[in-house]
C-alpha positions in Angstrom: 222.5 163.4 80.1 219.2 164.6 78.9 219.9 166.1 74.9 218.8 164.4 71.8 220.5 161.8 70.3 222.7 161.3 73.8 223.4 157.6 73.7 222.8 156.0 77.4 223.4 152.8 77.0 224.9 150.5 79.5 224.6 154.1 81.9 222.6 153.8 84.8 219.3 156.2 85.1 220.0 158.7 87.7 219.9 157.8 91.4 217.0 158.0 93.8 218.1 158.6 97.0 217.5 155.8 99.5 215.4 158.3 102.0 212.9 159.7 98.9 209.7 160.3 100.5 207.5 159.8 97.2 203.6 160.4 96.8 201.6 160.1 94.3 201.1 162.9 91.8 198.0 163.8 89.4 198.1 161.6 86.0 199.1 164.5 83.2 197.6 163.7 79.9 200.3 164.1 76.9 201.8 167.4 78.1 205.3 167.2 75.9 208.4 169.0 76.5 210.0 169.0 73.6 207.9 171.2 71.0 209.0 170.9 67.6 212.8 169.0 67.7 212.1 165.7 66.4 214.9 162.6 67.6 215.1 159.2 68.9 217.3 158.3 71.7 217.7 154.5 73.0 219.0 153.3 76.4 219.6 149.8 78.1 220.3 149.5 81.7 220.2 146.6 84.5 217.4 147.1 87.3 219.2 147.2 90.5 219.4 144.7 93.2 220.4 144.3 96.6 223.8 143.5 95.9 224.4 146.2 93.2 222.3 149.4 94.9 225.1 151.9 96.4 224.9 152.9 99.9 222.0 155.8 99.9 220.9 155.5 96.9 217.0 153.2 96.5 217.0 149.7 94.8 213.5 151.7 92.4 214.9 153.2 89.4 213.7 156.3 87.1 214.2 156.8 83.3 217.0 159.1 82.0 215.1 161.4 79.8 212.2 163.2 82.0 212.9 166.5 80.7 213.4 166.0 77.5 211.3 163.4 75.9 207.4 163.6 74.8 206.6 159.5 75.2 209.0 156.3 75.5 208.6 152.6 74.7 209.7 150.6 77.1 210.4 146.9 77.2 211.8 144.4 80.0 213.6 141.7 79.4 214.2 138.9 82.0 217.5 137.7 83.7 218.6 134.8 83.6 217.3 132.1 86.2 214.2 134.3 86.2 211.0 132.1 86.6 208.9 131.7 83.4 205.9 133.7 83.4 206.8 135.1 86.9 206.5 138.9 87.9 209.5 139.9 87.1 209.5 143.8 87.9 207.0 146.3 89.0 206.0 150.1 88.3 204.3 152.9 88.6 203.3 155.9 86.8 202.3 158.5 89.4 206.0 158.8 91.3 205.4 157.1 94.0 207.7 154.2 94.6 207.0 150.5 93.7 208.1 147.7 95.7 208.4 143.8 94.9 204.6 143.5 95.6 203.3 146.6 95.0 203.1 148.1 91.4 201.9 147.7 88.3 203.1 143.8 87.7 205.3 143.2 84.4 206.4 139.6 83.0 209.2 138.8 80.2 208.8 140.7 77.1 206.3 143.6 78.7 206.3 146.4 76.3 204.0 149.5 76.9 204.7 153.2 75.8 204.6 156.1 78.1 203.2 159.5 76.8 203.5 162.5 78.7 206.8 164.2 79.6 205.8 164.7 82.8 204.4 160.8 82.6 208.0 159.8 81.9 209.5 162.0 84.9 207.4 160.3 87.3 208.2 156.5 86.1 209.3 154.2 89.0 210.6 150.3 88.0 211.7 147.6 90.6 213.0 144.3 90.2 210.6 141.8 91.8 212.6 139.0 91.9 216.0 140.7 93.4 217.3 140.1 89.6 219.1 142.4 87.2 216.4 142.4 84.6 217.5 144.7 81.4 215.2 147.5 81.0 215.3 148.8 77.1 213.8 152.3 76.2 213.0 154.1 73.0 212.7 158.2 73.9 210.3 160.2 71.2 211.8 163.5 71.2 
């Protein structure tokens, strides 16, 4: 993982282990890591839940591309049975991890674009609901 124009769909981001100790870090305006090579790389994957996390590894999930990619638009889509207009999933910017009532609080359809390599690195997404919401992302190279 991690070169342009690597297809990850359907792949899982990479684990966080269940014992990650996470603090926040400083905001980093727009610092890219990726001078000069232009690409797009998409990815869809399903938040986990209870049910699906492995053994060791934590039910908050990162994005696939932290080293590679100068911003990414991301967009959540609910699962179904999810309640209409309900939280569906939180975040959280500064690598600390979110939890079902902690985070930044995102609904149906929530789109927002992150810029900053090191922005996308420290990207943390939860399911708030216990349901396998599909996460879409569009990685700027």
């Amino acid at each position: 993982m991690g070169y342009i124009g690597e297809e990850t769909i359907g792949v899982l981001p990479p684990a966080i282990p269940a014992d990650e100790i996470s603090a926040p870090e400083n905001y980093v305006p727009a610092q890219l890591g990726n001078k000069g090579i232009v690409g797009v790389t998409n990815t869809t994957f399903l938040l986990n839940t209870n049910e699906s996390t492995p053994v060791g590894e934590n039910k908050v999930m990162k994005l696939h591309q932290g080293t590679y990619a100068n911003s990414a638009i991301v967009v959540l889509e609910a699962a179904d049975g999810a309640a209409p207009n309900a939280i569906i999933a939180r975040h959280w910017q500064d690598g600390s991890l979110p939890t079902p009532t902690d985070g930044l609080p995102m609904t149906h359809l929530s789109i927002f674009e992150i810029v900053g390599t090191e922005n996308i690195r420290r990207f943390r997404i939860v399911s708030a609901d216990n349901k396998a919401h599909k996460v879409q992302v569009q990685y700027l190279m």
